[in-house]
C-alpha positions in Angstrom: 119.3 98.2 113.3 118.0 101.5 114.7 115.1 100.8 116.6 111.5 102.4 114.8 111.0 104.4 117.9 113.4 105.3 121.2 111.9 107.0 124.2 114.4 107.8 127.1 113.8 109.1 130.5 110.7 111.8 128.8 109.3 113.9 131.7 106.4 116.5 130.6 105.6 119.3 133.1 103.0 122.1 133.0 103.6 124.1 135.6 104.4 122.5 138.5 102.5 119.3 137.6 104.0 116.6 135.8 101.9 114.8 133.3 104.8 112.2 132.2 107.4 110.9 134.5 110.9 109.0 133.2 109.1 107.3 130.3 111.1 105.2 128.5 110.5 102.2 126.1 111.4 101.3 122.4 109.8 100.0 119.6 110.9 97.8 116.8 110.2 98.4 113.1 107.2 97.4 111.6 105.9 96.9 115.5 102.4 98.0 116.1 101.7 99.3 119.4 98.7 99.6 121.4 99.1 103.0 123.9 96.8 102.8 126.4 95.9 104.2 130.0 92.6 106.1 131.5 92.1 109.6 130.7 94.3 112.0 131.3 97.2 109.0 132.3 99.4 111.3 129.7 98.8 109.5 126.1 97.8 112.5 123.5 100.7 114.4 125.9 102.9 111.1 124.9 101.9 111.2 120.9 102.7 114.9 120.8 106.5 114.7 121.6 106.3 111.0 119.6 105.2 113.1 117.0 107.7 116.3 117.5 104.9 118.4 117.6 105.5 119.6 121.6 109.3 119.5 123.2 109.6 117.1 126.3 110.7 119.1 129.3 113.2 116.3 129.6 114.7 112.9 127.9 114.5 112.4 124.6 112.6 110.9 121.5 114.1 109.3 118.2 113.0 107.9 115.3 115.0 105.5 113.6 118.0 107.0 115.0 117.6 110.8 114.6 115.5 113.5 117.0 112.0 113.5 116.6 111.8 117.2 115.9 114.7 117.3 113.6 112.5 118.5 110.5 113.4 115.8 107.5 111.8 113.3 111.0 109.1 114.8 110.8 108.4 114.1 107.2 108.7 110.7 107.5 105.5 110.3 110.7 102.3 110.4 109.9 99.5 111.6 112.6 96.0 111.2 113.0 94.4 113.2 116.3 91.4 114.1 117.7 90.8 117.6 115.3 90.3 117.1 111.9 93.2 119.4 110.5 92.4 120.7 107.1 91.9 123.7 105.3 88.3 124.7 105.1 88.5 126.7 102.2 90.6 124.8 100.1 89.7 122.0 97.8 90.5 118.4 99.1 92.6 118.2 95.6 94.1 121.7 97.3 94.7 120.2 100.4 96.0 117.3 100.0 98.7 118.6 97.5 99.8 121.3 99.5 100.8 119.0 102.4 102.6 116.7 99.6 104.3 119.8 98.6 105.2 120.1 102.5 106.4 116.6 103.0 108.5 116.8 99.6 106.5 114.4 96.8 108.1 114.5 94.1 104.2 114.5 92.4 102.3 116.3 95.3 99.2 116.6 92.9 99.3 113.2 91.5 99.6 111.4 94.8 96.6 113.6 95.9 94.5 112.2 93.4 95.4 108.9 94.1 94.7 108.7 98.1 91.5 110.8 97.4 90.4 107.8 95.3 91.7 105.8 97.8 89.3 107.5 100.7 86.4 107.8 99.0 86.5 111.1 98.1 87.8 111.4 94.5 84.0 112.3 93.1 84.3 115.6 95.1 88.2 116.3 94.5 87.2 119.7 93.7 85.0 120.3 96.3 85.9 123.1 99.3 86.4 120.8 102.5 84.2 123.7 104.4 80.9 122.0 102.0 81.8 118.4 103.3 80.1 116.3 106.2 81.7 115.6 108.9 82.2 112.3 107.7 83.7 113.5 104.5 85.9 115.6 106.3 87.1 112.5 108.3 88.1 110.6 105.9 90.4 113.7 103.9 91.9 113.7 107.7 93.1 110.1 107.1 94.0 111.3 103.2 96.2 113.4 105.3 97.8 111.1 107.8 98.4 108.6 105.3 99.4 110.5 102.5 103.4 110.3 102.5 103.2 106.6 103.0 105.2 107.3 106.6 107.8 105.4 108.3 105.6 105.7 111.7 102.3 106.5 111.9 100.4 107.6 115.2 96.9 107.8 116.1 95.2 109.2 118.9 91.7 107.8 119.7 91.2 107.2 115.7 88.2 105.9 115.3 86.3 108.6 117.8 83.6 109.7 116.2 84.5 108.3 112.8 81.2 106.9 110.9 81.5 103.6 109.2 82.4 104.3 106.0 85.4 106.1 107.5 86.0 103.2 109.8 86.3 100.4 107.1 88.5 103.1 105.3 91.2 103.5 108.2 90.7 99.7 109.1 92.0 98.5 105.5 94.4 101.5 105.5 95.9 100.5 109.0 96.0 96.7 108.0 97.8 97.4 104.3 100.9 99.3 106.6 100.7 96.9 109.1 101.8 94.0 106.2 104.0 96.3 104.5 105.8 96.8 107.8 105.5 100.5 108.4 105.6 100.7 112.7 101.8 102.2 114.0 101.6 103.4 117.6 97.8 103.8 118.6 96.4 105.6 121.4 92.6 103.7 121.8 90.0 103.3 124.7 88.6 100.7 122.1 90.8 98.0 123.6 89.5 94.7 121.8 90.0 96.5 118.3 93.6 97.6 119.1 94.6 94.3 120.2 93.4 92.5 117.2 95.8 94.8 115.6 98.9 95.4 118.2 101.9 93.1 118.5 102.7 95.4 121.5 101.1 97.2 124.1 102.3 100.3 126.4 100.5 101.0 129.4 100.6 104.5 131.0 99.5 105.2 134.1 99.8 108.9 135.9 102.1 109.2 133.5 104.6 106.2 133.8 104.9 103.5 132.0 102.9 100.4 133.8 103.9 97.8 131.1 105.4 97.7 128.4 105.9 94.5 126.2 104.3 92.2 123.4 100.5 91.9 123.5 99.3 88.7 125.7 97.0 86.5 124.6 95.0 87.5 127.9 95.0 91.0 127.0 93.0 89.7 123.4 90.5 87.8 125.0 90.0 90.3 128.2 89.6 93.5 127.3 89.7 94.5 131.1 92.8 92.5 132.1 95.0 94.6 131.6 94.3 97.6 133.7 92.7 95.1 136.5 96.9 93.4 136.4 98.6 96.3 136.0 96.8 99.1 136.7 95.5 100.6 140.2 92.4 99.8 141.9 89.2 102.1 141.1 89.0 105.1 139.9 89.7 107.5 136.5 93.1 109.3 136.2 
């Protein structure tokens, strides 16, 4: 079996200055992986390629098997960031059919409804996302991520900024793939919360890869023993 995700030899440069350097790891299906490292070690530049959204200036990325960028791929991932990524003046009915239309639902509009309800939002279906709190808008975002019911999901610092009713949304959300096997890689500074979840953990550091390997029972009970075992003395990246 294909693994969920293969990453071999990725460099990233801008410029001159390279913000990942040989990464390479794999991850198995229906692994859920904790991506971690101090800011500006090289995650969100990490998820990007993961996701196919940015082109690695060298090595490449696979999921299950075929190129990350190839487009049918990029149907099948799922992506939650840091920007909200909707359509202001659309409907959140409008919104979330139009990317089900994108990703190829058979019943873009039906499965819009049905993830509204599941978010929260299905009283306001009708309503332009530009009118909704932020907190409204949130949770459409995870409408979004979630929608297609994706082979891999990634998420970059996910719960940033999320209020609570979006956070017990994407909680349940996150735990109902994680037991339906679906593979989750999850870029965090909230380190207890993502070990609770993770089965694995990837470390980055200046943009390599410190560890990489099943969660520790040390790393659940220590939030800071990670970066003090692997990590380099003092100091943000």
């Amino acid at each position: 079996m294909a693994p969920a995700l293969l990453v071999e030899g990725v460099y990233k440069y801008f410029g001159d200055f390279p913000a990942l350097r040989n990464v390479s790891f794999q991850v198995a299906p229906g692994s859920v992986v904790a991506l971690l490292g101090r800011n500006g070690a090289g995650k969100t530049t990490l998820l990007r390629i993961l996701a196919g959204l940015s082109k690695p200036s060298e090595g490449s990325v696979k999921v299950h098997g075929v190129e990350a960028r190839d487009a049918a791929t990029r149907r099948k991932i799922g992506v939650l960031g840091h920007s909200i990524s909707v359509y202001d003046e659309l409907s959140a009915h409008e919104n979330l059919t139009m990317f089900g239309t994108l990703y190829g639902l058979p019943h873009a509009a039906k499965r819009a409804d049905e993830m509204l309800e599941r978010v929260g939002l299905g009283r306001v279906r009708d309503g332009l996302a530009r009118e909704f709190s932020r907190g409204m808008r949130q949770r459409l975002a995870i409408g979004r991520a979630f929608l297609h019911d994706p082979e891999l999901l990634l998420l970059d610092e996910p719960f940033t900024s999320l209020d609570d009713k979006a956070i017990a949304v994407l909680q349940a959300m996150l735990q109902d793939m994680r037991d339906r096997g679906r593979t989750i890689v999850m870029s965090t500074h909230q380190i207890r919360e993502a070990m609770e979840l993770s089965t694995h953990v990837t470390f980055i550091q200046r943009g390599q890869v410190a560890y990489d390997g099943e969660r520790q029972s040390e790393m659940l009970h220590d939030a800071g023993w990670l970066y003090r075992t692997y990590g380099e003395q003092g100091g943000e990246q």
